[in-house]
C-alpha positions in Angstrom: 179.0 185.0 156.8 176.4 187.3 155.5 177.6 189.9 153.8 180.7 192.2 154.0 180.0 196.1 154.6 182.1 197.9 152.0 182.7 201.1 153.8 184.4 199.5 157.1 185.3 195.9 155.7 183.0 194.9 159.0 181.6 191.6 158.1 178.0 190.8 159.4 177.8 187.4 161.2 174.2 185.7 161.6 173.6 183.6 164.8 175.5 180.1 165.5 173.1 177.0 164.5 174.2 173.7 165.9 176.6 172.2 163.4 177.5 175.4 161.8 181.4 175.7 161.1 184.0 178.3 161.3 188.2 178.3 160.8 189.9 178.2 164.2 193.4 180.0 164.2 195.6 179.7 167.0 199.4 180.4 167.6 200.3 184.3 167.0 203.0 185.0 164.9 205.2 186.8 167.4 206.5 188.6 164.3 204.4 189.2 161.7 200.6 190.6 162.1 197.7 188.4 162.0 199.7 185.3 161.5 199.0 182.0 162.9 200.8 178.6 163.3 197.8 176.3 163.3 194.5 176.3 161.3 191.3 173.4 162.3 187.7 174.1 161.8 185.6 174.5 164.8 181.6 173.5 165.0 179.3 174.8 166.6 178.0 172.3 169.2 176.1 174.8 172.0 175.2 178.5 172.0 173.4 180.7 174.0 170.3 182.8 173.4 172.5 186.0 172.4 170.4 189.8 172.1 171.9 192.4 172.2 168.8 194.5 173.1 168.5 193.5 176.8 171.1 191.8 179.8 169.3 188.1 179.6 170.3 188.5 176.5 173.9 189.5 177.1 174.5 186.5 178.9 173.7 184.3 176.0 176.7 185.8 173.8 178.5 182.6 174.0 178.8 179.4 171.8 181.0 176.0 172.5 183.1 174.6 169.5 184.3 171.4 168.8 187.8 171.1 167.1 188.5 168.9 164.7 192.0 168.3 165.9 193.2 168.0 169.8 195.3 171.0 169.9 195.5 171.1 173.4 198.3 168.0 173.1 200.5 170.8 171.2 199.6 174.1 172.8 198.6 172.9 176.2 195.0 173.0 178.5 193.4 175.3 180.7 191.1 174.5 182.7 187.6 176.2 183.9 186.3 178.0 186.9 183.8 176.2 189.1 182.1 178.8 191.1 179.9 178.1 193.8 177.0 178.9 193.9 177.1 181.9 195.8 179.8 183.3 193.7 178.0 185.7 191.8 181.6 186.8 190.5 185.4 186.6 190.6 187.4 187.9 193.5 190.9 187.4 192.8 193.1 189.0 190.5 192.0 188.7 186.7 193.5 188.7 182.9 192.4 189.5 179.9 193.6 188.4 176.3 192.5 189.6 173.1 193.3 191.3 169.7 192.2 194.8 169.9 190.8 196.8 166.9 193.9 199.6 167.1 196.7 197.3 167.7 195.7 194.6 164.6 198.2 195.9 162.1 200.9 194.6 165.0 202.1 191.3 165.7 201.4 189.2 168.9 198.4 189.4 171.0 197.1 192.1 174.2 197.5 190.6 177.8 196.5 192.7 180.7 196.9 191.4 184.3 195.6 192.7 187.8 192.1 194.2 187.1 189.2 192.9 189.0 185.7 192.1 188.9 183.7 195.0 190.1 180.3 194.7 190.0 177.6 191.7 188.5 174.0 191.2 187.4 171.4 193.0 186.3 171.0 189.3 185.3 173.0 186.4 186.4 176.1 185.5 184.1 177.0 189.4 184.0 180.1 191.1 185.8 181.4 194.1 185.4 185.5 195.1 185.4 187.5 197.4 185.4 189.8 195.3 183.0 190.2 197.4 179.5 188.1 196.7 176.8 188.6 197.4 172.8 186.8 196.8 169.6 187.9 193.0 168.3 188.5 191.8 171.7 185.3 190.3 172.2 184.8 186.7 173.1 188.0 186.7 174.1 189.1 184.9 177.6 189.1 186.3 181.0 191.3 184.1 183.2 190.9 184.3 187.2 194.5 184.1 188.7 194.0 181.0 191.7 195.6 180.5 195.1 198.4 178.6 193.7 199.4 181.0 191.1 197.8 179.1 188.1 194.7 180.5 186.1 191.4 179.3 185.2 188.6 180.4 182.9 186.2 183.2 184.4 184.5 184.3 181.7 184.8 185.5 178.0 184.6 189.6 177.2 181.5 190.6 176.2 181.0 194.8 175.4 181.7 197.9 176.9 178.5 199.8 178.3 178.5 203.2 177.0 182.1 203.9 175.8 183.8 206.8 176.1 186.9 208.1 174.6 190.2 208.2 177.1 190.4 207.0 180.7 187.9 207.6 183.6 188.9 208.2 186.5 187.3 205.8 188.5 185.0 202.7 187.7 181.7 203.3 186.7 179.2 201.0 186.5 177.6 203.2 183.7 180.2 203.0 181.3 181.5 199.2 182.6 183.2 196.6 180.6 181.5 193.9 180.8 182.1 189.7 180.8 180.0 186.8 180.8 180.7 184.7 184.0 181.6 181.2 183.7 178.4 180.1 185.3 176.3 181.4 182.1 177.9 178.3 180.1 178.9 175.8 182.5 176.3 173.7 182.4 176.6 173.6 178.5 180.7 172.9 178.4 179.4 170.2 181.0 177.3 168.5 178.8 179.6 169.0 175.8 182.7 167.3 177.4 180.5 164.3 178.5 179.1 163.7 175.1 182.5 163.9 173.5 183.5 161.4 176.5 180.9 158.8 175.4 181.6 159.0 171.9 185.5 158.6 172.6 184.4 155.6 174.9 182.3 153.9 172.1 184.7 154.3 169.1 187.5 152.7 171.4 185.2 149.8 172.0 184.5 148.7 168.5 
């Protein structure tokens, strides 16, 4: 953390370096605000080349952690998207989870289901939706609802292009929300799950 900014309690973040390490929270408090039931650290083991000034940019606003503990055997596993190729973006139904800026004094988290990807690029890793967007949601998982009614990681909310106050009217690609595909870190999480295999492999065998 760099510093705090005393008029909006905002805290200024500098970028991820590999081996940096943060608090990981999961488990809402169904009943009481910005409560959790678990606490590990996270490190940074991958991140992308974030800017915030252009769309290549954009699609680098991700990072891969590695948690100290396997909470996955308490709280469960979801698994990824693996879009072909010529899959520039979603098609099915999507969802969105999050912790938006007006709701954080209440308890719980912010789930929306059935928007859709509407739009993708300039730059590949880049879709736009019509899924709705708030201040503190970002980074947050967009899940891609699959044949069988199970859901898979899509993509993690990025910004919202231009925001306006109230609801359009229709989608506009000028004032989009906007995610960062799946295919922007794939190759990363790849790489990051096959490292932590070899090194579970090797520990086992001494």
């Amino acid at each position: 953390m760099d510093r705090r900014d005393p008029r909006t309690g905002d805290v200024k973040i500098s970028g991820p370096k590999i081996g940096h390490t943060a608090d990981f929270l999961i488990g809402p408090d169904p009943k009481v605000p910005s409560t959790f039931a678990t606490r590990t650290r996270a490190t940074v083991v991958a991140f992308g080349r974030f800017s915030k000034s252009d769309f290549r940019g954009m699609a680098g606003d991700w990072a891969i952690l590695r948690l100290d503990e396997c909470l996955g055997r308490k709280y469960g596993y979801l698994k990824y998207a693996r879009p072909e190729r010529e899959s520039p973006m979603p098609t099915r139904a999507l969802m969105t989870i999050g912790f938006p800026r007006s709701r954080a004094s209440q308890p719980g988290i912010t789930v929306e289901r059935g928007c859709r990807a509407r739009d993708h690029g300039p730059v590949a890793g880049l879709v736009g939706v019509d899924c709705a967007f708030e201040s503190g949601m970002s980074g947050g998982p967009v899940l891609e609802q699959q044949s069988d009614g199970t859901w898979r990681l899509v993509g993690l909310i990025q910004q919202s292009m231009a925001p306006v106050a109230g609801v359009l009217p229709e989608y506009s690609m000028a004032h989009r929300n906007q995610m960062v595909y799946v295919t922007a870190f794939q190759r990363a999480l790849d790489n990051a799950l096959r490292s932590d295999a070899r090194r579970l492999l090797s520990e086992r065998a001494r």
